[in-house]
C-alpha positions in Angstrom: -22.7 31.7 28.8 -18.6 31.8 29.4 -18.8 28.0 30.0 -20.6 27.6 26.8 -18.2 28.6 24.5 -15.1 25.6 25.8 -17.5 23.5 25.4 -18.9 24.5 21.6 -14.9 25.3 21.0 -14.4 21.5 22.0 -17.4 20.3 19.8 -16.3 22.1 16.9 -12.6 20.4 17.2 -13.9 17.2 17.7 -16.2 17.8 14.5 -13.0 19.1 12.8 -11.1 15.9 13.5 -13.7 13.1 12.9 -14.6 14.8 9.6 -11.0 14.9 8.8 -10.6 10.9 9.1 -13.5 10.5 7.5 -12.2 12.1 4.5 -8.9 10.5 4.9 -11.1 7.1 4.7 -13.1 8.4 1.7 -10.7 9.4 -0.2 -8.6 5.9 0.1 -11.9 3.8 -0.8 -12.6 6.3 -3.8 -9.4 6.3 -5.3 -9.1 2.6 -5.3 -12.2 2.4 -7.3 -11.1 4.4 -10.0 -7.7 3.1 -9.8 -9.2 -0.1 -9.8 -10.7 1.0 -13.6 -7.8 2.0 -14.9 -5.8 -1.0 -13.7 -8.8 -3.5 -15.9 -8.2 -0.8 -19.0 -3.7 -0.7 -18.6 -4.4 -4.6 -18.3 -6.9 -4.5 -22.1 -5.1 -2.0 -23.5 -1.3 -2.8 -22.8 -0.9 1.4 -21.9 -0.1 2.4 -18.4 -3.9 4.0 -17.9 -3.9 6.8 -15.5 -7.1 7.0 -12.8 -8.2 10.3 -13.3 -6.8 13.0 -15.9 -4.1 15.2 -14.2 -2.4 12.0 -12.1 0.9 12.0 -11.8 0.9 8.2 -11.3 -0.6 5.3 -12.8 -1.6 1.9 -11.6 1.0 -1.0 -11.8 0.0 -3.8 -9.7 -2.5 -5.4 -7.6 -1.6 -7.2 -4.2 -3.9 -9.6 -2.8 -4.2 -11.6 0.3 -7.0 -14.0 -0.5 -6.8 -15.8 2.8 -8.3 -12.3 4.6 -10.1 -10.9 2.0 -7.5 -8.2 1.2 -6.9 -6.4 -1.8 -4.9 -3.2 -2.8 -3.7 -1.5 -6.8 -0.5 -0.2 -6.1 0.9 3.2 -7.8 4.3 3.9 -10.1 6.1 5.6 -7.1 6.0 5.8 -3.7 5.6 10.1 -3.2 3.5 10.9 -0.4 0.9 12.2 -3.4 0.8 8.7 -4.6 0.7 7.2 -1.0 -2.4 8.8 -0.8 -4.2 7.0 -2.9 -2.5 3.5 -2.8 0.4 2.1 -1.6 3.2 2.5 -3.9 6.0 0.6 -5.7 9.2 2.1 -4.7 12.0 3.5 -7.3 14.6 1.5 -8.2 13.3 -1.7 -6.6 12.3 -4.7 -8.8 9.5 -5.3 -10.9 7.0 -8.4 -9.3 8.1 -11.6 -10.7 11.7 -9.9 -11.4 15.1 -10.8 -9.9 15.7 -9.1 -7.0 13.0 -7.2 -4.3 9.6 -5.6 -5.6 9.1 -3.3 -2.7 5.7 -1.6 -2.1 4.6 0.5 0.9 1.5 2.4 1.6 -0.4 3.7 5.2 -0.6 1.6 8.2 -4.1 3.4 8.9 -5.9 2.6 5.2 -4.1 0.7 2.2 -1.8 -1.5 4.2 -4.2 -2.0 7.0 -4.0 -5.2 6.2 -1.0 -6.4 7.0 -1.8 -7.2 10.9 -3.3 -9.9 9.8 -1.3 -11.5 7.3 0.8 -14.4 9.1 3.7 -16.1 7.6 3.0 -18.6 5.5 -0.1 -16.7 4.1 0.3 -16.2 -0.1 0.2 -13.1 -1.5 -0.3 -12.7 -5.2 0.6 -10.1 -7.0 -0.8 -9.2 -10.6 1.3 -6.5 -12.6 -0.1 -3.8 -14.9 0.9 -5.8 -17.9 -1.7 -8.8 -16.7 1.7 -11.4 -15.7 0.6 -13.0 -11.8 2.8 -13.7 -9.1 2.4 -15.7 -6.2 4.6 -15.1 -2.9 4.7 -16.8 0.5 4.5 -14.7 3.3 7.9 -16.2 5.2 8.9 -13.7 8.2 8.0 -9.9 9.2 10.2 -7.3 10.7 10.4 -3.8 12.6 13.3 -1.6 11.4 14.2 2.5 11.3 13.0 3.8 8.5 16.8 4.5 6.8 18.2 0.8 8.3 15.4 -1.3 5.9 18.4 -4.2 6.1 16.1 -5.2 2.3 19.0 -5.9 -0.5 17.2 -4.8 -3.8 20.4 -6.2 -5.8 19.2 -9.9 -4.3 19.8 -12.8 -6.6 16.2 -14.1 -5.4 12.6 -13.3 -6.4 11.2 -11.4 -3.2 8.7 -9.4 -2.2 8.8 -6.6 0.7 5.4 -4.9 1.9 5.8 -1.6 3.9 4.3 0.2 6.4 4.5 2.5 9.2 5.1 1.4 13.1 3.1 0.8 15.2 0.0 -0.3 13.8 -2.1 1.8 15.9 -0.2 4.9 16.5 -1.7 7.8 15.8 1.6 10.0 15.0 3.9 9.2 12.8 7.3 7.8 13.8 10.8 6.6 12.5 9.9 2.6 12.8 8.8 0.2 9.5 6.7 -2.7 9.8 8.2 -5.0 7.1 6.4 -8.2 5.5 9.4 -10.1 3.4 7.8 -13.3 1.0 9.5 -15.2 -1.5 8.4 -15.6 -4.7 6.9 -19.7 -5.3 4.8 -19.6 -8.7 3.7 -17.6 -11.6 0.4 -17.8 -13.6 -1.6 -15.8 -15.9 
């Protein structure tokens, strides 16, 4: 009986932890269905539409990566609530389409997940909350410190900067930022 209760100790953990990523999981897949919703009805209506009534944050763009199949709706702000459910468009950083640097970031582990497989020249388009389309070219990546981005949100260029966590598959977080820089090449919609 004594070497029982290690092992049902050790079970219940392991329960514990798998049931925790799968919620993790869950969650990200649910809220980008409903955010999905009220990105279609900010598009119709012309109203920032928030996904579920006492949201703090409301959908402002989605970011696509056709080549791989890849799509994300990104959230006003980039606090780890909204991170949670999407990636998010950082304060203070441009609008898509606008002079200087739309910046988004999101989780290595669900939202962004994606972007191991983007390669540079991949496009990336990028529709706003307002319905205007962007396209980008995917034109070099890089690893920095979290507080040492080296990305100049006062640029005269139209840029886009994709965020996440480094390395891809650690399982702790750490100080380094995977960075995906693209450069704006056409507009539609």
């Amino acid at each position: 009986m004594p070497r029982l209760i290690p092992s049902l100790a050790l079970a219940l953990l392991g329960a514990l932890l798998f049931g925790q990523g799968v919620y993790i999981h869950a969650k990200a897949w649910l809220a980008q269905a409903l955010l999905e919703r009220a990105f279609a009805e900010s598009i119709r209506s012309g109203r920032p539409t928030k996904p579920w009534s006492w949201a703090d944050t409301w959908p402002v763009a989605r970011i696509e990566v056709k080549r791989i199949g890849a799509s994300a709706i990104a959230l006003a702000g980039s606090s780890g609530q909204a991170l949670a459910f999407g990636p998010g468009h950082l304060e203070r950083t441009a609008e898509a389409g606008e002079r200087g640097v739309a910046v988004y970031a999101a989780h290595r582990d669900t939202h962004f997940r994606f972007l191991r497989d983007v390669v540079v020249g991949d496009e990336i388009d990028v529709t706003r909350g307002d319905g205007r389309q962007f396209r980008y070219r995917a034109d070099h990546s890089s690893v920095v410190r979290f507080d040492a981005s080296g990305i100049d949100p006062a640029t005269q260029g139209h840029e886009l900067a994709l965020s996440t966590c480094w390395p891809f598959d650690a399982l702790t977080p750490g100080p380094e930022r995977y960075v995906l820089h693209a450069t704006l090449i056409g507009t539609g919609g």
